[in-house]
OpenMM code with the backbone's topology and positions (N, CA, C; nanometers):
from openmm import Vec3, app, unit

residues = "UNK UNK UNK UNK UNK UNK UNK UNK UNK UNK UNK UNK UNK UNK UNK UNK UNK UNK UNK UNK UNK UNK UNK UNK UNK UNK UNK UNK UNK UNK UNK UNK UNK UNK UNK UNK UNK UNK UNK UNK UNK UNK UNK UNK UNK UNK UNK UNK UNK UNK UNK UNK UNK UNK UNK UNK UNK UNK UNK UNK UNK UNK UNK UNK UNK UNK UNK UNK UNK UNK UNK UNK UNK UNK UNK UNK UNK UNK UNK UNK UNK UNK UNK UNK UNK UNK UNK UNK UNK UNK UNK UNK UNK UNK UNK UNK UNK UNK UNK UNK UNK UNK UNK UNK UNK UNK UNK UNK UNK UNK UNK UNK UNK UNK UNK UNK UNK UNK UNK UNK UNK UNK UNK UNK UNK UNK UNK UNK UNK UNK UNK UNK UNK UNK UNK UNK UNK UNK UNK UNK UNK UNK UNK UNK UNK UNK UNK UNK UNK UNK UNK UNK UNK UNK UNK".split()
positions = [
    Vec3(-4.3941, -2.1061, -1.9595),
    Vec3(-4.5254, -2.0515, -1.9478),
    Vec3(-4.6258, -2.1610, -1.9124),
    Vec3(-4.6038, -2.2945, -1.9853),
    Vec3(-4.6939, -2.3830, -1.9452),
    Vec3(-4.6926, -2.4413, -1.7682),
    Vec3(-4.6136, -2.4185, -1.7220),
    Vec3(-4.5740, -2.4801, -1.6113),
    Vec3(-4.5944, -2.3480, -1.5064),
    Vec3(-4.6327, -2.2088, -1.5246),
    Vec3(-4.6916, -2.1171, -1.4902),
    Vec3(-4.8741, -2.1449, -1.4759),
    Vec3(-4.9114, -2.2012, -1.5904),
    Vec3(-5.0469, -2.2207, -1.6293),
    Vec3(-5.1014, -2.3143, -1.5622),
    Vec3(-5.0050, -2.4152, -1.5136),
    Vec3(-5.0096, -2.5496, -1.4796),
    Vec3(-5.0326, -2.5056, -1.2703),
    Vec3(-4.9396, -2.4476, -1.2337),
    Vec3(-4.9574, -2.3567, -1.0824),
    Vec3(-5.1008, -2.3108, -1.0561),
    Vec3(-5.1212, -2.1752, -1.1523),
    Vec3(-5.2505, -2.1235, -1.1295),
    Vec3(-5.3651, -2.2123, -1.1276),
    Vec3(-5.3670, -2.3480, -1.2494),
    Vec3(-5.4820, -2.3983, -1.2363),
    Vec3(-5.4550, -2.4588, -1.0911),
    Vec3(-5.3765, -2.5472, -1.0455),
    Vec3(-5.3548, -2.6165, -0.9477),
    Vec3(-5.4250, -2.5507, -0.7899),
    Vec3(-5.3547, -2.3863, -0.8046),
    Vec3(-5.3779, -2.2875, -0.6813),
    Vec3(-5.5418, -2.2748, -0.6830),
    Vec3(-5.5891, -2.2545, -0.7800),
    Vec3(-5.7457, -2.2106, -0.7796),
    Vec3(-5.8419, -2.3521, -0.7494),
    Vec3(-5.7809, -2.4587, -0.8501),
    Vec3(-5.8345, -2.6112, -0.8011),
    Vec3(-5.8222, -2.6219, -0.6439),
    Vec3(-5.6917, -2.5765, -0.5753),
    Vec3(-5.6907, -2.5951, -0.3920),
    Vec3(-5.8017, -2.4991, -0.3220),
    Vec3(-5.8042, -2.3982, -0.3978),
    Vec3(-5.9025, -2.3080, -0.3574),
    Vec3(-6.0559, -2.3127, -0.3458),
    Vec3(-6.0635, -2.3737, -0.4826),
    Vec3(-6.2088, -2.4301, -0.4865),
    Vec3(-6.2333, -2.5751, -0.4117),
    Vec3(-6.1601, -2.6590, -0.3861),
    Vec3(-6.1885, -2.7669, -0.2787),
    Vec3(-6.2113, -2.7261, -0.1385),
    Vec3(-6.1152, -2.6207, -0.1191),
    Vec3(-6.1192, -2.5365, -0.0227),
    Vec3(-6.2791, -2.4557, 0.0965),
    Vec3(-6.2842, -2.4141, -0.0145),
    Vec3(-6.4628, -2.3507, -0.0279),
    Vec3(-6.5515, -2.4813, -0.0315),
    Vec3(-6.5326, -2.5651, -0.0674),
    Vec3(-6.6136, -2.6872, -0.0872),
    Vec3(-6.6222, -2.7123, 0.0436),
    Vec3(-6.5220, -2.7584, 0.0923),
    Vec3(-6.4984, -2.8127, 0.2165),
    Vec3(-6.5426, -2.7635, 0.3273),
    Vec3(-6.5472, -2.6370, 0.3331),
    Vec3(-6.5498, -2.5386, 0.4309),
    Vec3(-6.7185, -2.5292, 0.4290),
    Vec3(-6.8076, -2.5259, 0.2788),
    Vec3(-6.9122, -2.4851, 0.2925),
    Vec3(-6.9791, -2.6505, 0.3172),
    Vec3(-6.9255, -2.7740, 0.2980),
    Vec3(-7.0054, -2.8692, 0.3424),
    Vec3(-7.0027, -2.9458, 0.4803),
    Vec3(-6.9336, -2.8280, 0.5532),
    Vec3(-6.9413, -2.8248, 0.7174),
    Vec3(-7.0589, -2.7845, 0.7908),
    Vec3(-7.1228, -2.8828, 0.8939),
    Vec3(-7.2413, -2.7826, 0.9697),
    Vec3(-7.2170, -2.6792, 1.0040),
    Vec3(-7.3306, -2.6049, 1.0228),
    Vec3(-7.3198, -2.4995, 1.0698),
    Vec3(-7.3752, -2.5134, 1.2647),
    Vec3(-7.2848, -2.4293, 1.2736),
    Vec3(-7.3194, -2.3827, 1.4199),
    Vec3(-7.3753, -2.2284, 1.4561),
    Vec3(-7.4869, -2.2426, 1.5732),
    Vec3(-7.5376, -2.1358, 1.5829),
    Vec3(-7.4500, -2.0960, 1.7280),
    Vec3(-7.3927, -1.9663, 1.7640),
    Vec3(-7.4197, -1.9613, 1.8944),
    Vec3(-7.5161, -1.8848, 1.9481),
    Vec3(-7.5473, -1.9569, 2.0528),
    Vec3(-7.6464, -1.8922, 2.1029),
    Vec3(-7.6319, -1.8800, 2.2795),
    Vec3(-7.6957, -1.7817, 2.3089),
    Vec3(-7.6423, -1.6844, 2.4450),
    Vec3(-7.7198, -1.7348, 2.5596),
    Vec3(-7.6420, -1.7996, 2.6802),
    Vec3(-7.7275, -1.8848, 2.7497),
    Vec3(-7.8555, -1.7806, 2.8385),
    Vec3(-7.9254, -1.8820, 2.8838),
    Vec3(-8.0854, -1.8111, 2.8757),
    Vec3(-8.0239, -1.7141, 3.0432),
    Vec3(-8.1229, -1.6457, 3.0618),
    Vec3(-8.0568, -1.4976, 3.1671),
    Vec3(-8.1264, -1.6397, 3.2910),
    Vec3(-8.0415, -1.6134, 3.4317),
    Vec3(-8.0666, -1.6833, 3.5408),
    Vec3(-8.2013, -1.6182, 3.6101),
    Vec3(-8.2675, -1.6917, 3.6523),
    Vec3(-8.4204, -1.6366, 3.7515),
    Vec3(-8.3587, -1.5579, 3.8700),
    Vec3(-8.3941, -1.4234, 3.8495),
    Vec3(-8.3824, -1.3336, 4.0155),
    Vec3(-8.5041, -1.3744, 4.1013),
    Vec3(-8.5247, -1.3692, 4.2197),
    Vec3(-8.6280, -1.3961, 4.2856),
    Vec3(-8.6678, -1.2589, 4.3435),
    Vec3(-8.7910, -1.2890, 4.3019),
    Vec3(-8.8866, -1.1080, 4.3526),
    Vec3(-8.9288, -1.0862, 4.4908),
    Vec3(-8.8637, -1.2215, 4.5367),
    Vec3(-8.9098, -1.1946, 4.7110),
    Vec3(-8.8313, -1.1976, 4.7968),
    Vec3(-8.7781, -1.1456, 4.8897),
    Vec3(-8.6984, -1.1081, 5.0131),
    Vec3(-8.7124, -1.1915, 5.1208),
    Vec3(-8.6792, -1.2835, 5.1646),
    Vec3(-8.7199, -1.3974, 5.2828),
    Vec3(-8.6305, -1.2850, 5.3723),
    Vec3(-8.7124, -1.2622, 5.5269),
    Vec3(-8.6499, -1.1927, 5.6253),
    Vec3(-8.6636, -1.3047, 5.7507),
    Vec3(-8.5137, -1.2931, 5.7832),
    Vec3(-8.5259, -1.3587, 5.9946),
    Vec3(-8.5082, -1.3149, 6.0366),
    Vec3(-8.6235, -1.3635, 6.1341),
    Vec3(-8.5846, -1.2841, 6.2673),
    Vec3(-8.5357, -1.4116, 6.3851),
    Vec3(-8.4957, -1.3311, 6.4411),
    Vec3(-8.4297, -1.4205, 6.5572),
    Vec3(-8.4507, -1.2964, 6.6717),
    Vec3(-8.4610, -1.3843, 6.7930),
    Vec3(-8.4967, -1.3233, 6.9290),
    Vec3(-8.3756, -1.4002, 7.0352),
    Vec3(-8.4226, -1.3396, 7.1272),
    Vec3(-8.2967, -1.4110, 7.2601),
    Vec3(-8.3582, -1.4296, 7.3440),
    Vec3(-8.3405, -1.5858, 7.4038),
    Vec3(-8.4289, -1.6413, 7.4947),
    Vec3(-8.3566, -1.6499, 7.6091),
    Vec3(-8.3927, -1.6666, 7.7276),
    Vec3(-8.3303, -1.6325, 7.8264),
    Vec3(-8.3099, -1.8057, 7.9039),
    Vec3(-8.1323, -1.8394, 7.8531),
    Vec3(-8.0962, -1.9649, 7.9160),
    Vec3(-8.0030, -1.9877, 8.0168),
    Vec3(-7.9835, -2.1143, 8.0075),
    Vec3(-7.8129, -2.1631, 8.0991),
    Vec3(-7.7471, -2.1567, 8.0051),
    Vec3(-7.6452, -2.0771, 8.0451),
    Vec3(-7.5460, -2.0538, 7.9401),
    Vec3(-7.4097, -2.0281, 8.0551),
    Vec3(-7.2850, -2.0447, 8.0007),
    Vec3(-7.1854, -2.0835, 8.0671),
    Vec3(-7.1531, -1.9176, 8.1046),
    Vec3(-7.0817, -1.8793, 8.2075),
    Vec3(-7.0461, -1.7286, 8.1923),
    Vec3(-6.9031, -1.7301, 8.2052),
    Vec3(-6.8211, -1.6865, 8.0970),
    Vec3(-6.6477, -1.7075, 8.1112),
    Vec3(-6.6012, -1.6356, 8.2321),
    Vec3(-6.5205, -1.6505, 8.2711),
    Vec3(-6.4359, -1.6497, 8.3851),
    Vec3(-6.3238, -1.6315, 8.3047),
    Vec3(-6.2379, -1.5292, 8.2768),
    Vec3(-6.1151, -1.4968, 8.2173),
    Vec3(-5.9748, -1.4924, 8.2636),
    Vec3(-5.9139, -1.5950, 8.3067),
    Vec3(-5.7843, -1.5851, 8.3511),
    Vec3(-5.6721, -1.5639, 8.1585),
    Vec3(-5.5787, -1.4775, 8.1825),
    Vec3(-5.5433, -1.4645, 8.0453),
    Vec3(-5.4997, -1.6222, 7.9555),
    Vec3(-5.5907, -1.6087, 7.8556),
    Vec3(-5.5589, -1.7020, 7.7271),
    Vec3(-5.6773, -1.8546, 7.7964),
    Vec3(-5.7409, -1.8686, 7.9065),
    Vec3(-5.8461, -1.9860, 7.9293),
    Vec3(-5.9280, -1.8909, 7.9788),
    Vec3(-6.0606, -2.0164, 7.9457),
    Vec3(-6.1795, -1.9577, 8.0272),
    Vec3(-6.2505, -2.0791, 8.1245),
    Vec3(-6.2899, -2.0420, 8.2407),
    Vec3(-6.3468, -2.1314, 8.2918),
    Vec3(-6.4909, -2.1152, 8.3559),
    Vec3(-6.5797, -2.2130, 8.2637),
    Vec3(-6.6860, -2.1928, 8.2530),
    Vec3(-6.8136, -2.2415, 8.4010),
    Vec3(-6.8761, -2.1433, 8.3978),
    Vec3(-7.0143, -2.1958, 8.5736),
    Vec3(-7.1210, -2.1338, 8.4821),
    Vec3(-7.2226, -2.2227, 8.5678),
    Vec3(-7.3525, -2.2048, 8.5178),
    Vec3(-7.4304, -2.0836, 8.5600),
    Vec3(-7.5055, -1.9980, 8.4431),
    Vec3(-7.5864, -1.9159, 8.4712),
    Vec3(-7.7117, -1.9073, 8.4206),
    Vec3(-7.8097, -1.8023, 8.4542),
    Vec3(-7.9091, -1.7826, 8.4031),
    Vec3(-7.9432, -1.6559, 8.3606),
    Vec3(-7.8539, -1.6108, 8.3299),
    Vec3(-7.8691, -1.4093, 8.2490),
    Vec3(-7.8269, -1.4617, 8.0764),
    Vec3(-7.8782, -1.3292, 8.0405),
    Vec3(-7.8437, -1.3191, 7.9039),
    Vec3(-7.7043, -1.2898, 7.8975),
    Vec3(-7.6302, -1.2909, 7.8425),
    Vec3(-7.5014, -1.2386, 7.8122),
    Vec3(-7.5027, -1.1880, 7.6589),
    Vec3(-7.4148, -1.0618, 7.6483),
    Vec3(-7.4231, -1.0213, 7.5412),
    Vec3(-7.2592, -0.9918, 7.5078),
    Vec3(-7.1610, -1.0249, 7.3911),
    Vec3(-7.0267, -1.0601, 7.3895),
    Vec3(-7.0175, -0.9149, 7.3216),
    Vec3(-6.9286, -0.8090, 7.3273),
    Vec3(-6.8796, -0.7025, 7.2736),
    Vec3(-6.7441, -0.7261, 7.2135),
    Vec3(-6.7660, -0.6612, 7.0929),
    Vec3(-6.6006, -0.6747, 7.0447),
    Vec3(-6.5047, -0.5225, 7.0088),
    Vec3(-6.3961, -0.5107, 7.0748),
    Vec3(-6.3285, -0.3556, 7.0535),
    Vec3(-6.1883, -0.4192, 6.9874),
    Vec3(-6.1942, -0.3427, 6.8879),
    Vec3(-6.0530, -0.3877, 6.7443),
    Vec3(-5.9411, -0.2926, 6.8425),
    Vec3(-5.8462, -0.3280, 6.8090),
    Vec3(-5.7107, -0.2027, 6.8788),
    Vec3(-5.6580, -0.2009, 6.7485),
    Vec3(-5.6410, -0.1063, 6.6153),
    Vec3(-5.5866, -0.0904, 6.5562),
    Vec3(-5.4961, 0.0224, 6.5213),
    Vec3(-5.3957, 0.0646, 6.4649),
    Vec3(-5.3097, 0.1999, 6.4064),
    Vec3(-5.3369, 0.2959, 6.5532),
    Vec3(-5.3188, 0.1796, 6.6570),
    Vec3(-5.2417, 0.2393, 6.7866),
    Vec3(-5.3449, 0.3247, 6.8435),
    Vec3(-5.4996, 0.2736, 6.8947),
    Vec3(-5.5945, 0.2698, 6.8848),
    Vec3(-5.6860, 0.2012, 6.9025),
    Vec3(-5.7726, 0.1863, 7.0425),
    Vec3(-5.8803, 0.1562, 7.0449),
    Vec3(-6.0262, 0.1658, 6.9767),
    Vec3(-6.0560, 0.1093, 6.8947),
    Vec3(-6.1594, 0.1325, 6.7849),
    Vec3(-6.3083, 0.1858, 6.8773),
    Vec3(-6.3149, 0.1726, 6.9927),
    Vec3(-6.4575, 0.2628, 7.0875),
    Vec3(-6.3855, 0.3066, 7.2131),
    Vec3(-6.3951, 0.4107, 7.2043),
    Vec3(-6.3541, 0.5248, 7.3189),
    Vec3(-6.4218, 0.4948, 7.3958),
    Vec3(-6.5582, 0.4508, 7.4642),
    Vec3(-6.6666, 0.4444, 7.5431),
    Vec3(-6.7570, 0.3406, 7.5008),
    Vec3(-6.7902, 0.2610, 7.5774),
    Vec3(-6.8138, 0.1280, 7.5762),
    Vec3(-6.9232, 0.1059, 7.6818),
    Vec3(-7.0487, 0.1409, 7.6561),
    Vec3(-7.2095, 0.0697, 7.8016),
    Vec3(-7.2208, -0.0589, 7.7710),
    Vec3(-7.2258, -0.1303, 7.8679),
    Vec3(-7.2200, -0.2648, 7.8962),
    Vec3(-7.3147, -0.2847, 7.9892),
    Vec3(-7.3932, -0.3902, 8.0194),
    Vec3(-7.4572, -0.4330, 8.1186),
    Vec3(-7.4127, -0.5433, 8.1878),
    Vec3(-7.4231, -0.5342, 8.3294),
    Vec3(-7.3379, -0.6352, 8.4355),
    Vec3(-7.3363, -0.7689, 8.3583),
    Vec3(-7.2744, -0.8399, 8.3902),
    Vec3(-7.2214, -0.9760, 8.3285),
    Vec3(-7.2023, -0.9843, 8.1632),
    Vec3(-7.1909, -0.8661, 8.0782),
    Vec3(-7.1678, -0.8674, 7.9794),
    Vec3(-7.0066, -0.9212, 7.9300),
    Vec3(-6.9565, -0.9848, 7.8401),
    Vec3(-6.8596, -0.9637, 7.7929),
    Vec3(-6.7781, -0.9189, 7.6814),
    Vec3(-6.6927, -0.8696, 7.6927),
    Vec3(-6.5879, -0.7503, 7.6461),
    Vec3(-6.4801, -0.8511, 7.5577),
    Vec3(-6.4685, -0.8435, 7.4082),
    Vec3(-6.3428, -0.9290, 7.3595),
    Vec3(-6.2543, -0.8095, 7.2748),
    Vec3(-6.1235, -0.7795, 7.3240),
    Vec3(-6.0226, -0.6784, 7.2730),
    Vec3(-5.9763, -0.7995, 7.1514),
    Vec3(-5.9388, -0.7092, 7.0340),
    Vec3(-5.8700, -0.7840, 6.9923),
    Vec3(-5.7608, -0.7215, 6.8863),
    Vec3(-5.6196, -0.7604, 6.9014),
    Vec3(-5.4918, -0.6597, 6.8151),
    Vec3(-5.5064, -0.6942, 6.6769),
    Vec3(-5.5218, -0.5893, 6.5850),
    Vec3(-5.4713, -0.5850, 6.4772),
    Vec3(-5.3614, -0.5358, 6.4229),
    Vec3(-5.3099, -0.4645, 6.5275),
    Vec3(-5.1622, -0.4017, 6.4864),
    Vec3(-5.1001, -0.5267, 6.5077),
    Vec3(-4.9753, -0.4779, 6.4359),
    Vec3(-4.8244, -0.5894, 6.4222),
    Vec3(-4.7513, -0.5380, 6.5820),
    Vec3(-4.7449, -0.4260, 6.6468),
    Vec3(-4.6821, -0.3950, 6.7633),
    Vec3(-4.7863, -0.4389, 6.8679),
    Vec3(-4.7120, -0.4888, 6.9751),
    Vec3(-4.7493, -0.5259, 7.0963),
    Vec3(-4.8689, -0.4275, 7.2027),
    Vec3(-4.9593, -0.4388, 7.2731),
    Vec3(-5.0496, -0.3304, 7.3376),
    Vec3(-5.1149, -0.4480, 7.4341),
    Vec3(-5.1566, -0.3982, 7.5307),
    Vec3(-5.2524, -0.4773, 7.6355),
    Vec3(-5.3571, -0.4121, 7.6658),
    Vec3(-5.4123, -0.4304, 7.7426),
    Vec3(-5.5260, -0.3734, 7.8206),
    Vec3(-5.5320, -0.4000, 7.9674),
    Vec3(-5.4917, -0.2262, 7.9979),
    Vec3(-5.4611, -0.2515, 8.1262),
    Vec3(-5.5161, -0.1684, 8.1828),
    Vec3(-5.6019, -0.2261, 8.3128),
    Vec3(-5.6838, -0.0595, 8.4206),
    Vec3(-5.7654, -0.1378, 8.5208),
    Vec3(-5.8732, -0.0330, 8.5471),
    Vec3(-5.9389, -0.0407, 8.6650),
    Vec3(-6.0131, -0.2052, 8.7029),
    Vec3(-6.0457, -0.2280, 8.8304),
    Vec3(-6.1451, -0.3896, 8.8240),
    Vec3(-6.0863, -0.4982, 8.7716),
    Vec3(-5.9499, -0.4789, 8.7832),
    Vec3(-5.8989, -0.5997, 8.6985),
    Vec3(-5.8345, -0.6112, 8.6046),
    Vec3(-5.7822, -0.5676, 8.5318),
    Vec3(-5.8159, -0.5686, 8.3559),
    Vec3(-5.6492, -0.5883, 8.3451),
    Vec3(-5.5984, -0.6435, 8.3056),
    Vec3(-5.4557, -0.7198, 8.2603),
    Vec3(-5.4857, -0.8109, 8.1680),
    Vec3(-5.4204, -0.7730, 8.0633),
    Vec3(-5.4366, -0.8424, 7.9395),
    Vec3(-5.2906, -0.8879, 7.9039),
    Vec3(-5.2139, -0.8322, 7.9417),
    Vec3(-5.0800, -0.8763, 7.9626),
    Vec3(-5.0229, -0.8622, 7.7798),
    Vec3(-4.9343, -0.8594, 7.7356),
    Vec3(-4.8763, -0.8054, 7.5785),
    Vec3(-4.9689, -0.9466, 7.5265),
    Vec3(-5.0463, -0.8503, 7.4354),
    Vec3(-5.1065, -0.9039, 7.3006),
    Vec3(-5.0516, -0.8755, 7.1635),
    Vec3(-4.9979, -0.9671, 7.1061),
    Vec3(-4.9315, -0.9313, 6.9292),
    Vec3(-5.0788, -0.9325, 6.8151),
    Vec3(-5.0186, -0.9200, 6.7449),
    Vec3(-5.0981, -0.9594, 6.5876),
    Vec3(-5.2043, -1.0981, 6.6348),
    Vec3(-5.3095, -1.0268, 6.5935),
    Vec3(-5.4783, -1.1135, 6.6219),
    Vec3(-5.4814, -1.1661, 6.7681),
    Vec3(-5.3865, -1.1604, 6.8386),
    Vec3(-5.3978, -1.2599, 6.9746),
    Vec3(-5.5487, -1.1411, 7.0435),
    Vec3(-5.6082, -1.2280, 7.1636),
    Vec3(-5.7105, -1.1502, 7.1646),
    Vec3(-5.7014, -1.1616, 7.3333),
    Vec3(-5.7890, -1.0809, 7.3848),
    Vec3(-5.8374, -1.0715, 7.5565),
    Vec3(-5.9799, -1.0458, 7.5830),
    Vec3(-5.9768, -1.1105, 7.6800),
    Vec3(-6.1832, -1.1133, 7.6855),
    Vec3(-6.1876, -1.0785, 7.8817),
    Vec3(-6.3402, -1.0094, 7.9272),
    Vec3(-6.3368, -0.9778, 8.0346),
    Vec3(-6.4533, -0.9578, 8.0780),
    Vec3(-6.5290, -1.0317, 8.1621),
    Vec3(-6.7091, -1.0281, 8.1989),
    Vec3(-6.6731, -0.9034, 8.2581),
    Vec3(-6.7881, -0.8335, 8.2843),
    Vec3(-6.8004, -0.7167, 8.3709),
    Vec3(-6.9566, -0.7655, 8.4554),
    Vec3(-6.8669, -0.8362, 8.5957),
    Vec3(-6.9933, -0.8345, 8.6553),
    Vec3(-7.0042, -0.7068, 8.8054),
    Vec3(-6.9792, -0.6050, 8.8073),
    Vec3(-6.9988, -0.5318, 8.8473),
    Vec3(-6.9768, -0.3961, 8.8237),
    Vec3(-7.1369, -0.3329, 8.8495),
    Vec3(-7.1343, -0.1918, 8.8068),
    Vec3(-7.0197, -0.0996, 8.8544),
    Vec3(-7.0224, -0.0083, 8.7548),
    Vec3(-6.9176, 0.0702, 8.7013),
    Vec3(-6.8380, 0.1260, 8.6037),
    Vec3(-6.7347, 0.2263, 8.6291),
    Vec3(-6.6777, 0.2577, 8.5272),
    Vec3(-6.5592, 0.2222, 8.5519),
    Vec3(-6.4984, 0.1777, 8.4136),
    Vec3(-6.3649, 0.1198, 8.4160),
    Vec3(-6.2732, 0.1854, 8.2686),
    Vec3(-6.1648, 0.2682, 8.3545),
    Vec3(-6.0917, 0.3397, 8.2583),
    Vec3(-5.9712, 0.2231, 8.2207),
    Vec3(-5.9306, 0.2129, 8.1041),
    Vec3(-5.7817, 0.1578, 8.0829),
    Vec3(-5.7172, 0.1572, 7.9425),
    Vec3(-5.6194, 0.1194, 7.9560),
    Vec3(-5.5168, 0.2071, 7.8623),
    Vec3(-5.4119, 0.0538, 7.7753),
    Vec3(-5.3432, 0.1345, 7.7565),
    Vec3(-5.2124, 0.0170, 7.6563),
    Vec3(-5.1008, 0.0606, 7.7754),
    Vec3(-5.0096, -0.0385, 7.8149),
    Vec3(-4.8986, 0.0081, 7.8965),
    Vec3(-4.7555, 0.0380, 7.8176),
    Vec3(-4.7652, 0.0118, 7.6777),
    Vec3(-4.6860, 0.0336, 7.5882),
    Vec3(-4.6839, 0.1597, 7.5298),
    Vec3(-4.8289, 0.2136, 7.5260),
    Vec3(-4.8377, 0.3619, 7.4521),
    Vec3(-4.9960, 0.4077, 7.5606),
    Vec3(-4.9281, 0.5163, 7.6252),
    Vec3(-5.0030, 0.5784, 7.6825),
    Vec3(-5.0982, 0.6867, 7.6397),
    Vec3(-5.1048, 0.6868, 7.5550),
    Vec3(-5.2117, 0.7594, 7.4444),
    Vec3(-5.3123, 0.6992, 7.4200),
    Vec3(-5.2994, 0.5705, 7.4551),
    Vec3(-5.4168, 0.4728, 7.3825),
    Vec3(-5.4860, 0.4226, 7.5223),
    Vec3(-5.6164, 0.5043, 7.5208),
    Vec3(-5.6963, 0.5227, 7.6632),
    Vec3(-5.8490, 0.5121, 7.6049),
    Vec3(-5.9154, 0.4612, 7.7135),
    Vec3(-6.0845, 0.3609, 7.6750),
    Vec3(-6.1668, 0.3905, 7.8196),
    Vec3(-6.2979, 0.3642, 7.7677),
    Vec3(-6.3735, 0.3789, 7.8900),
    Vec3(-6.4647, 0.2749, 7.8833),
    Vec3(-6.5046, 0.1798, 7.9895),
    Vec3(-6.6476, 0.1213, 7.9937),
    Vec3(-6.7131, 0.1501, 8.1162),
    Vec3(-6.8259, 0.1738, 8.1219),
    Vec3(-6.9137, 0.1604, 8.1804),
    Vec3(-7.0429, 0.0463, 8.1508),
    Vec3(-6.9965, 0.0416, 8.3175),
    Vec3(-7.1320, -0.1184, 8.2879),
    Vec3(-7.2634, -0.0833, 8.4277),
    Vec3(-7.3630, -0.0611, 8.3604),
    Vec3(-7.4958, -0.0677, 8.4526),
    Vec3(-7.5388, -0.1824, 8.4247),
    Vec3(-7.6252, -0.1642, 8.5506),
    Vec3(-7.7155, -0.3462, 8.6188),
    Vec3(-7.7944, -0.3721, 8.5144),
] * unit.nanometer
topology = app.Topology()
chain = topology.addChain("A")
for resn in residues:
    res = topology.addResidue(resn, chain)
    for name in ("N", "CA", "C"):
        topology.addAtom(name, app.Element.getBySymbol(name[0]), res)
């Protein structure tokens, strides 16, 4: 029994050092970092288009070779995806340029009127094509004949 008596005091003595210990620790506060500043004002740009020398591509497939001009040019982009031209109809203005570009994993070109041979394009490979003369220009995929486009380009 004594050696019972002898435990308990021992367990409650660890206990009470315990609490000692614990309560003669600083204390810490946490505290919640301060909220970040939103800004109440909207900065807007504008940007305009000035009319320079700027190179005009010349598209032989996969180079471009660049001559000097003085028109605006404005670059269009048509996705070919899930076997599919992403714009059926396409207005362009003369010397504009046109950039196709594949997102499918299967092969497609761009092939038709004024030129237009793009020759097999895979996954991201891309084809580009000034349109410097008015008109309409129909063309298609030579792989899947379903997949048919239109541009028209005025002066």
């Amino acid at each position: 029994m004594k050696n019972k008596n002898i435990a308990i005091i021992i367990a409650v003595a660890v206990v009470l050092l315990l609490i000692i210990y614990l309560l003669s620790m600083p204390n810490y506060e946490v505290v919640s970092p301060a909220p970040t500043p939103v800004a109440s004002k909207t900065k807007t740009v504008t940007t305009t288009a000035k009319k320079t020398t700027s190179p005009t591509p010349t598209v032989v497939q996969g180079s471009v070779n660049l001559a000097p001009s003085t028109s605006i040019k404005t670059v269009h982009n048509i996705q070919i995806k899930n076997y599919s031209y992403d714009t059926k109809v396409l207005n362009v203005r003369t010397g504009d340029v046109v950039v196709w570009r594949n997102q499918d994993s299967m092969l497609h070109t761009v092939s038709g009127d004024g030129g237009l041979e793009s020759g097999p394009m895979g996954l991201a490979q891309s084809y580009s094509f000034t349109f410097n003369t008015p008109g309409t220009y129909n063309y298609h995929c030579k792989y899947h004949p379903n997949m048919t486009a239109t541009i028209v380009v005025t002066p």
